[in-house]
ROBAVEX-203081 format. One record per residue: residue in one letter; x, y, z of N, C-alpha, C in turn. Coordinates in steps of 0.05 Angstrom, whole numbers, padded with zeros to 5 digits, always signed. Example, Ala and Ser with C-alpha at 12.3 -4.5 7.8 and 13.67 -1.06 7.14 Angstrom:
# residues 2
a+00264-00114+00156+00246-00090+00156+00264-00066+00156 s+00257-00045+00142+00273-00021+00143+00258+00001+00157 
This chain:
# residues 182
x-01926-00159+02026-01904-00178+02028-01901-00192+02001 x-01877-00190+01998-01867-00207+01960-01856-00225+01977 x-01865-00256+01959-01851-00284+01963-01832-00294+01944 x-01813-00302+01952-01798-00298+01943-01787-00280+01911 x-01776-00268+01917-01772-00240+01910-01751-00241+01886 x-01733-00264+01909-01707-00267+01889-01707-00279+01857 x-01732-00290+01850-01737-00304+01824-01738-00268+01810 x-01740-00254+01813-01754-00223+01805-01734-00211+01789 x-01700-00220+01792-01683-00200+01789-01660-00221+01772 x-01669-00249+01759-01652-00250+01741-01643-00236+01724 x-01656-00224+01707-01643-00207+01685-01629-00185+01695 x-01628-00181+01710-01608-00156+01719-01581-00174+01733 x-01586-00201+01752-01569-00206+01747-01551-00221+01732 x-01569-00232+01702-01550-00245+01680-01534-00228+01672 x-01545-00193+01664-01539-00178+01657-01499-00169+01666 x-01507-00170+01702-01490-00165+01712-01461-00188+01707 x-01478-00216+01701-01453-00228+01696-01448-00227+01671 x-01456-00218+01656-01443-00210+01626-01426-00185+01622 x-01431-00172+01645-01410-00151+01656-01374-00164+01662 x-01385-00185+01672-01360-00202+01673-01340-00214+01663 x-01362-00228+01633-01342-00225+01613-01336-00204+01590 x-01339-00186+01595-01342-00172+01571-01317-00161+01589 x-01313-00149+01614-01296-00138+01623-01264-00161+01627 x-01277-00181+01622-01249-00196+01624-01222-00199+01603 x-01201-00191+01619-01176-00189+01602-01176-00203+01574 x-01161-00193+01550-01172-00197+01526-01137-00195+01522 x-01127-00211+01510-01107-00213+01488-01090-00190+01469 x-01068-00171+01475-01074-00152+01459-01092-00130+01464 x-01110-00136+01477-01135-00117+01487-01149-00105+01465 x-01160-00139+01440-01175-00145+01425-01203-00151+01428 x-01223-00144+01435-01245-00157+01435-01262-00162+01420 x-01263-00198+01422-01279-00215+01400-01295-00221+01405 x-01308-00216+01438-01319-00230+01454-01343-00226+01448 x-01367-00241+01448-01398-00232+01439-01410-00243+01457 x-01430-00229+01464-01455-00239+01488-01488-00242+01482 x-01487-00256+01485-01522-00253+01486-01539-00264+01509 x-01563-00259+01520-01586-00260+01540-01613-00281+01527 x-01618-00295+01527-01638-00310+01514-01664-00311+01529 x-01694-00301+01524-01709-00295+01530-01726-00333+01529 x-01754-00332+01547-01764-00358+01550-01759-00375+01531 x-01768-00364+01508-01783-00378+01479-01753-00381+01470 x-01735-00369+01472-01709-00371+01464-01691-00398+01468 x-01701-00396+01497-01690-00408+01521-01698-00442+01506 x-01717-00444+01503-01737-00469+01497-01732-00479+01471 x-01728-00463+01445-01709-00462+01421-01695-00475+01422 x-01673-00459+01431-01646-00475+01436-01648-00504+01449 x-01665-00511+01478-01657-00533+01482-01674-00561+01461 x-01693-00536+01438-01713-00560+01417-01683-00565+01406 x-01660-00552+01397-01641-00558+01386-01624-00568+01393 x-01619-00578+01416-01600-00587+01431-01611-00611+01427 x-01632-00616+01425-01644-00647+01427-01639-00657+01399 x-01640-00632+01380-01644-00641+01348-01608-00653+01344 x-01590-00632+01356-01566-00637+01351-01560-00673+01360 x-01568-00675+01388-01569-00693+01401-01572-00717+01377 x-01594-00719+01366-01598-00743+01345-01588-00732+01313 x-01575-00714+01308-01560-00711+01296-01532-00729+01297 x-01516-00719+01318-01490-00731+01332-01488-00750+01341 x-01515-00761+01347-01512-00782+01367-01497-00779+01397 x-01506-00754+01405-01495-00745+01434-01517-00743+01453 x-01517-00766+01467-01541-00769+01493-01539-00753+01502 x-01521-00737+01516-01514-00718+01535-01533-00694+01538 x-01536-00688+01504-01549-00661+01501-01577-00660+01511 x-01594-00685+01507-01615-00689+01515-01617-00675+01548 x-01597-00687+01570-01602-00685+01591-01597-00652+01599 x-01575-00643+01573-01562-00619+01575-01595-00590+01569 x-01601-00605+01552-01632-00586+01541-01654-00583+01557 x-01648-00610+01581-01662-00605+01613-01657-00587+01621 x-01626-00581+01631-01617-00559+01641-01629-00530+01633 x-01624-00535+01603-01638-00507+01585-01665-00506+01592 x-01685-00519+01591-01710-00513+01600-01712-00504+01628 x-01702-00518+01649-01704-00516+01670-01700-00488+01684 x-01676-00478+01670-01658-00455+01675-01675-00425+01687 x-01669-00403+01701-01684-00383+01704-01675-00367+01680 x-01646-00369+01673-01638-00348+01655-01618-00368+01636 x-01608-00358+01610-01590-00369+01602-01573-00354+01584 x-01548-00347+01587-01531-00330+01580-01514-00347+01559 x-01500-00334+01537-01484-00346+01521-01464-00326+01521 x-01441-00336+01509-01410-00327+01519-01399-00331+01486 x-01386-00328+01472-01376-00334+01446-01352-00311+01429 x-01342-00325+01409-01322-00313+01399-01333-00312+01373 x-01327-00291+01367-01329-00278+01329-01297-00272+01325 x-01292-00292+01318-01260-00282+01310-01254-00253+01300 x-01235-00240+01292-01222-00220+01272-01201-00223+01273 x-01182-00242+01271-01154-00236+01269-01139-00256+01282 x-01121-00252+01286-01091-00271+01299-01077-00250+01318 x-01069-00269+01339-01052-00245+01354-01022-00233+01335 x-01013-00248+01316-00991-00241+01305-00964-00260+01325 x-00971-00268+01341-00938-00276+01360-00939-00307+01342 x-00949-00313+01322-00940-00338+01307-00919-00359+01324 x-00939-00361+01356-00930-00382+01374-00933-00415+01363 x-00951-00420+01341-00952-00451+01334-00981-00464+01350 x-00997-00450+01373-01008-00462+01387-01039-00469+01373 x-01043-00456+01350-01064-00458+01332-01056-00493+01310 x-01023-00499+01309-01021-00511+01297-01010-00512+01264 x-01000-00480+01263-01000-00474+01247-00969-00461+01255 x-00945-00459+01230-00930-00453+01240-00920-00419+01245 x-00942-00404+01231-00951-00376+01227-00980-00365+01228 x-00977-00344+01238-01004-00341+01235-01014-00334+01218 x-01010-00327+01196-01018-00311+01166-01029-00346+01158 x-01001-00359+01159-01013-00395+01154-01046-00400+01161 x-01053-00398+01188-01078-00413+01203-01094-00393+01183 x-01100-00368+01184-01114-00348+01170-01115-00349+01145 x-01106-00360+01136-01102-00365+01101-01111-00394+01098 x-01118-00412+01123-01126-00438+01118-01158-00442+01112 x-01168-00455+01098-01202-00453+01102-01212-00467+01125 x-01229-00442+01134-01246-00448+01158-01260-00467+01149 x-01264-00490+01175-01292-00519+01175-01307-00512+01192 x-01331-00510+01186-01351-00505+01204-01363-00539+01217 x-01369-00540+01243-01393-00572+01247-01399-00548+01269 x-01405-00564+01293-01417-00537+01317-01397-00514+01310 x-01369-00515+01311-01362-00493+01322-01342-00486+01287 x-01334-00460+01282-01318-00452+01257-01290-00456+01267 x-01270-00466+01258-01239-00457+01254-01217-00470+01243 x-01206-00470+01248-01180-00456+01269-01180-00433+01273 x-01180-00416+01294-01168-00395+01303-01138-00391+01320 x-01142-00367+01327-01116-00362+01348-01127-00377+01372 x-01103-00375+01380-01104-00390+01409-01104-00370+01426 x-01095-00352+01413-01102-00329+01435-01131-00331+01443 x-01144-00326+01421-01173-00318+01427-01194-00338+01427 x-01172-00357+01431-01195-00387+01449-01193-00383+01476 x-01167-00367+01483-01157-00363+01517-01178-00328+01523 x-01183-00321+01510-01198-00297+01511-01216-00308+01520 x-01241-00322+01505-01263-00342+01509-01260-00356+01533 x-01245-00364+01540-01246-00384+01558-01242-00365+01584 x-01227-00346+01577-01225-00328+01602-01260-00321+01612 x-01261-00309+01595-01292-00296+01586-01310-00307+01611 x-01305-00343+01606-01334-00350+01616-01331-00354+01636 x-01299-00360+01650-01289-00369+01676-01302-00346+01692 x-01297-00320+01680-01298-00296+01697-01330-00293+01700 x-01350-00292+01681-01381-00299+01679-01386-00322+01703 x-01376-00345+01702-01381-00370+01714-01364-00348+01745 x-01352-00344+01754-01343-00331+01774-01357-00313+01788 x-01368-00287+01772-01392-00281+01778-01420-00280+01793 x-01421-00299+01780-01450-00321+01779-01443-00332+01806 x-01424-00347+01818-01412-00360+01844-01417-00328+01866 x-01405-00314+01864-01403-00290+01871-01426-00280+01885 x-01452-00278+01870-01473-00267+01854-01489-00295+01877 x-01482-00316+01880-01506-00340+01889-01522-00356+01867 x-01513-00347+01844-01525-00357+01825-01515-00384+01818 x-01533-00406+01818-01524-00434+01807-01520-00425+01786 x-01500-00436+01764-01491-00443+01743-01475-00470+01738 x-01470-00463+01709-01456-00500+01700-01445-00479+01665 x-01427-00492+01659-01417-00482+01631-01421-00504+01616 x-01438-00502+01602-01454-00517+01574-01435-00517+01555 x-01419-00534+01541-01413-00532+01518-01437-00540+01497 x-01452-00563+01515-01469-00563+01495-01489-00548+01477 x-01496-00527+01499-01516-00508+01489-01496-00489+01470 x-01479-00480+01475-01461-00467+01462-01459-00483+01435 x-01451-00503+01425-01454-00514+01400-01482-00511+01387 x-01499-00521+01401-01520-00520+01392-01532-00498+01376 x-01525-00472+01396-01525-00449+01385-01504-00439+01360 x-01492-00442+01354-01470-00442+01336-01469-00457+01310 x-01485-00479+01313-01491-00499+01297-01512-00499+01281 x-01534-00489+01293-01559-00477+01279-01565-00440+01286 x-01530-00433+01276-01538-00403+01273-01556-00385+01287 x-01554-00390+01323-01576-00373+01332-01559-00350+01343 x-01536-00357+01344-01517-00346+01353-01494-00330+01327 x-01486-00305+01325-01468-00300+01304-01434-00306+01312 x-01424-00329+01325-01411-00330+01338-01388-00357+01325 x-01356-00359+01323-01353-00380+01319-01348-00410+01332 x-01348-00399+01362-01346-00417+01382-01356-00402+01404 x-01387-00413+01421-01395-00405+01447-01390-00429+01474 x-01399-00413+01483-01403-00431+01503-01437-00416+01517 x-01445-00439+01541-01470-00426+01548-01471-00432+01579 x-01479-00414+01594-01483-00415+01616-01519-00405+01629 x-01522-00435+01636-01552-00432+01646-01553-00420+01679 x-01573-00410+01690-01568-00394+01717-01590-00398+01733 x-01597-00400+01754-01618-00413+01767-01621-00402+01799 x-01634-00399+01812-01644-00386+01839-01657-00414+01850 x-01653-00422+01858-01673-00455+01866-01667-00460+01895 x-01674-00473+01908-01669-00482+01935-01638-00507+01929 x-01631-00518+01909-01619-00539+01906-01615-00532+01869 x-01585-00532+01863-01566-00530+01842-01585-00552+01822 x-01597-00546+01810-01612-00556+01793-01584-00575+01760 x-01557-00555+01769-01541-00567+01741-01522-00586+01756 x-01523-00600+01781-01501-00620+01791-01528-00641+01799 x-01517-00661+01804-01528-00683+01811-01547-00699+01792 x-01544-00692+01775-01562-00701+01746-01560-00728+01740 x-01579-00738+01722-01581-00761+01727-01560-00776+01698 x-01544-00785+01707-01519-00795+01688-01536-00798+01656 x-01514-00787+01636-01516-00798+01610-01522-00825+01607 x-01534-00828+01583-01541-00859+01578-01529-00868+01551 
């Protein structure tokens, strides 16, 4: 007899929700999309940096957010490596062309840009469909921006904007009910 069993098969199913975004509708049917799986020591990294960012920024949040990261069974990241502009020079980048935004110099702090807006809606698709998944799947989850900067910010990630989704098997959603920012 195996007790509980279900702790046994995260990585097959982070795996499976990275199936999710990688398969999700893409802009043009461009893909910028980048994934990564973060192993224990990874896992623990990132949230030493989440704390570093934290007193960097002066963002309490992250602290409670780097709980999450420790706590987590798995933790999946979701992110965009730009290449390009959609070309429909819609303005939604802020720019009144797109050759404009692309010819502007990138600022890096957590995250690099301006980019397309397309391929912030790519991203964003990305993780809805991952975070969907995961629901699907029984998997608690929560979409971290914080871990996603963090990662981005101290380069663990080759990515210009992530996001991060931690995943968990627990008797009780370990990423709701937290104990408020301070």
């Amino acid at each position: 007899m195996k007790l509980n069993a279900e702790t046994e098969v995260m990585e097959s199913l982070a795996k499976t929700i990275l199936v999710a975004a990688r398969t999700a509708p893409k802009g043009k049917g461009i893909d910028d999309i980048v994934t990564c799986m973060l192993d224990e020591s990874e896992k623990n990294e990132l949230a030493d940096k989440m704390e570093e960012l934290s007193e960097i920024k002066g963002l309490k949040f992250l602290i409670r957010d780097a709980k999450n990261v420790r706590d987590a069974d798995s933790l999946i990241l979701i992110g965009l490596k730009s290449s390009g502009a959609s070309g429909l020079d819609c303005g939604a980048c802020g720019f009144e062309t797109c050759k404009e935004m692309l010819d502007t110099k990138k600022v890096k702090v957590e995250f690099t840009g301006p980019h397309c807006m397309i391929k912030y809606m790519d991203l964003g698709i990305a993780v809805g469909c991952a975070a969907a998944k995961a629901k699907d799947l029984c998997v608690d989850n929560r979409i971290l921006y914080s871990a996603g900067a963090a990662a981005c910010y101290f380069d663990m990630m080759d990515a210009d904007v992530a996001m991060a989704l931690p995943l968990s098997v627990k008797g009780k959603n370990i990423f709701f009910d937290r104990s408020p920012k301070k």
